[in-house]
DOKOLMI-703809 format. One record per residue (C-alpha): residue number from 0; residue in three letters; x, y, z. Coordinates in Angstrom, 2 decimals, padded with zeros to 5 digits. Example, Ala and Ser with C-alpha at 12.3 -4.5 7.8 and 13.67 -1.06 7.14 Angstrom:
+-----+------+---------+---------+---------+
!  nr ! rest !       u !       v !       w !
+-----+------+---------+---------+---------+
!   0 !  ALA !  012.30 ! -004.50 !  007.80 !
!   1 !  SER !  013.67 ! -001.06 !  007.14 !
+-----+------+---------+---------+---------+
//
This chain:
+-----+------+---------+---------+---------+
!  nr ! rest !       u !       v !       w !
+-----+------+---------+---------+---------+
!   0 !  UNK !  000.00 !  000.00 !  000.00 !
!   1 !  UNK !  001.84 !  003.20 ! -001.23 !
!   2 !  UNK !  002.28 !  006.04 !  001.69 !
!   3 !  UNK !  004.64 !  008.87 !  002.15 !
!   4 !  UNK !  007.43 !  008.55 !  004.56 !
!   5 !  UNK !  010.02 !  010.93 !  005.83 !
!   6 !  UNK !  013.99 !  010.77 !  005.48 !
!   7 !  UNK !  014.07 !  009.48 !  008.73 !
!   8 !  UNK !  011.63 !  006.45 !  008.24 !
!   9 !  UNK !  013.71 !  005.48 !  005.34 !
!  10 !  UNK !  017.01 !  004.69 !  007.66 !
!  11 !  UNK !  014.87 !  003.04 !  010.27 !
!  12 !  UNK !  012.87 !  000.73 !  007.38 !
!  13 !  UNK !  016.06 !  000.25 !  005.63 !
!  14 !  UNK !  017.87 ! -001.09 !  008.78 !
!  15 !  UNK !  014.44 ! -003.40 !  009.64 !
!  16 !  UNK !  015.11 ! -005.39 !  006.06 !
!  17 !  UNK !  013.21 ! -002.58 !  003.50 !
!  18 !  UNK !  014.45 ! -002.44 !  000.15 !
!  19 !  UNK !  015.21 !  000.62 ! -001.33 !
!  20 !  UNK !  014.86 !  001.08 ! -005.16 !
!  21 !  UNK !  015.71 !  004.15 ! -006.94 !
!  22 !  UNK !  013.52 !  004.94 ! -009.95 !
!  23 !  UNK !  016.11 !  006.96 ! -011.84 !
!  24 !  UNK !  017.21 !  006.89 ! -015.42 !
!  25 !  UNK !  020.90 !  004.45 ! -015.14 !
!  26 !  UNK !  023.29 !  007.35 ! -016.00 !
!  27 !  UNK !  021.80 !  009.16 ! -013.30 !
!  28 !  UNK !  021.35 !  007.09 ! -010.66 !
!  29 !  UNK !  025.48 !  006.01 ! -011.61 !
!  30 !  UNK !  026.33 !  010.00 ! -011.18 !
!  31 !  UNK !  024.73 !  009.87 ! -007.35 !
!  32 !  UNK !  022.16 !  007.45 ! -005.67 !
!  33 !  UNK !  021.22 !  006.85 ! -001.86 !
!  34 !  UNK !  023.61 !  004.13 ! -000.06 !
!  35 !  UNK !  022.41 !  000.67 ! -000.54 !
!  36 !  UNK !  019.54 !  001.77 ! -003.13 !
!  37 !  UNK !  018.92 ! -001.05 ! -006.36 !
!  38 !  UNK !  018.54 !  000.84 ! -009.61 !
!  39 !  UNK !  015.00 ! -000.02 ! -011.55 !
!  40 !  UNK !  014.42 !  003.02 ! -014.16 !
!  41 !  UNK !  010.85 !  003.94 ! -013.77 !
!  42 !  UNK !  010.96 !  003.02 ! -017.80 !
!  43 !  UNK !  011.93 ! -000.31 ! -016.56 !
!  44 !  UNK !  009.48 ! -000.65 ! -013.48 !
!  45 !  UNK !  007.28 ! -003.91 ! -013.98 !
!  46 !  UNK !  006.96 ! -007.14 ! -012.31 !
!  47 !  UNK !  009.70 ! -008.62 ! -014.18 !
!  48 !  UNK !  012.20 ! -006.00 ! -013.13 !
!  49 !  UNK !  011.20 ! -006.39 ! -009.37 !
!  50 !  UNK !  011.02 ! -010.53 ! -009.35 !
!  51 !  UNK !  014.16 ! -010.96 ! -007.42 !
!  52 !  UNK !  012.39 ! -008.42 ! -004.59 !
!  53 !  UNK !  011.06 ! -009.81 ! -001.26 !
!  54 !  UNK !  007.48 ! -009.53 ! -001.13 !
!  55 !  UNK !  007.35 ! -010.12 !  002.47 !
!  56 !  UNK !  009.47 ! -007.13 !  003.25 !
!  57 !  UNK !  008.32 ! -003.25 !  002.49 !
!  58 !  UNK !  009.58 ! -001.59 ! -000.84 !
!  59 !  UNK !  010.53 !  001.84 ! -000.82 !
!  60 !  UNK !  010.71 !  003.18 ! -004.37 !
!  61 !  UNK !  012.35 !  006.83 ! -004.65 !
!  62 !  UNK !  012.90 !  008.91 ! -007.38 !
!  63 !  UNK !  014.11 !  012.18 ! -007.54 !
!  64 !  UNK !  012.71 !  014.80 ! -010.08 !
!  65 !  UNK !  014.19 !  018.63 ! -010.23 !
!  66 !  UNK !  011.10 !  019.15 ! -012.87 !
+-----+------+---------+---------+---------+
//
C-alpha cells in the first residue's frame, strides 16, 4: 500500500530489512544514488524488473525529479 514517509523512516525501514529502489534513469542514478539503493528506471518498473524483490518485506521506491 503506497504512503509517504520521511527521510528518517527510510534509515529506520532500511535497517528493519526494506528495500530501497531508486527509480532513476541508469546514468543518473550512476552519477549519485542513496547508499544501498537497487537501480529499476521507472521506464523499466514492472513485475519482471522487481522478481528478485522480497514480497514479504516493504519496498521503498524513490525517485528524484528537479522538474
Amino acid at each position: 500500500m503506497p504512503a509517504e514517509i520521511r527521510g528518517d523512516e527510510v534509515w529506520q525501514m532500511v535497517r528493519g530489512g526494506a528495500a530501497l529502489v531508486e527509480a532513476l534513469p541508469a546514468e543518473e542514478y550512476e552519477a549519485e544514488h542513496l547508499p544501498g539503493a537497487i537501480n529499476i528506471p521507472l521506464s523499466q518498473l514492472d513485475r519482471h524488473s522487481t522478481a528478485a524483490l522480497q514480497r514479504d518485506q516493504p519496498l521503498i521506491v524513490y525517485c528524484y525529479d528537479l522538474q
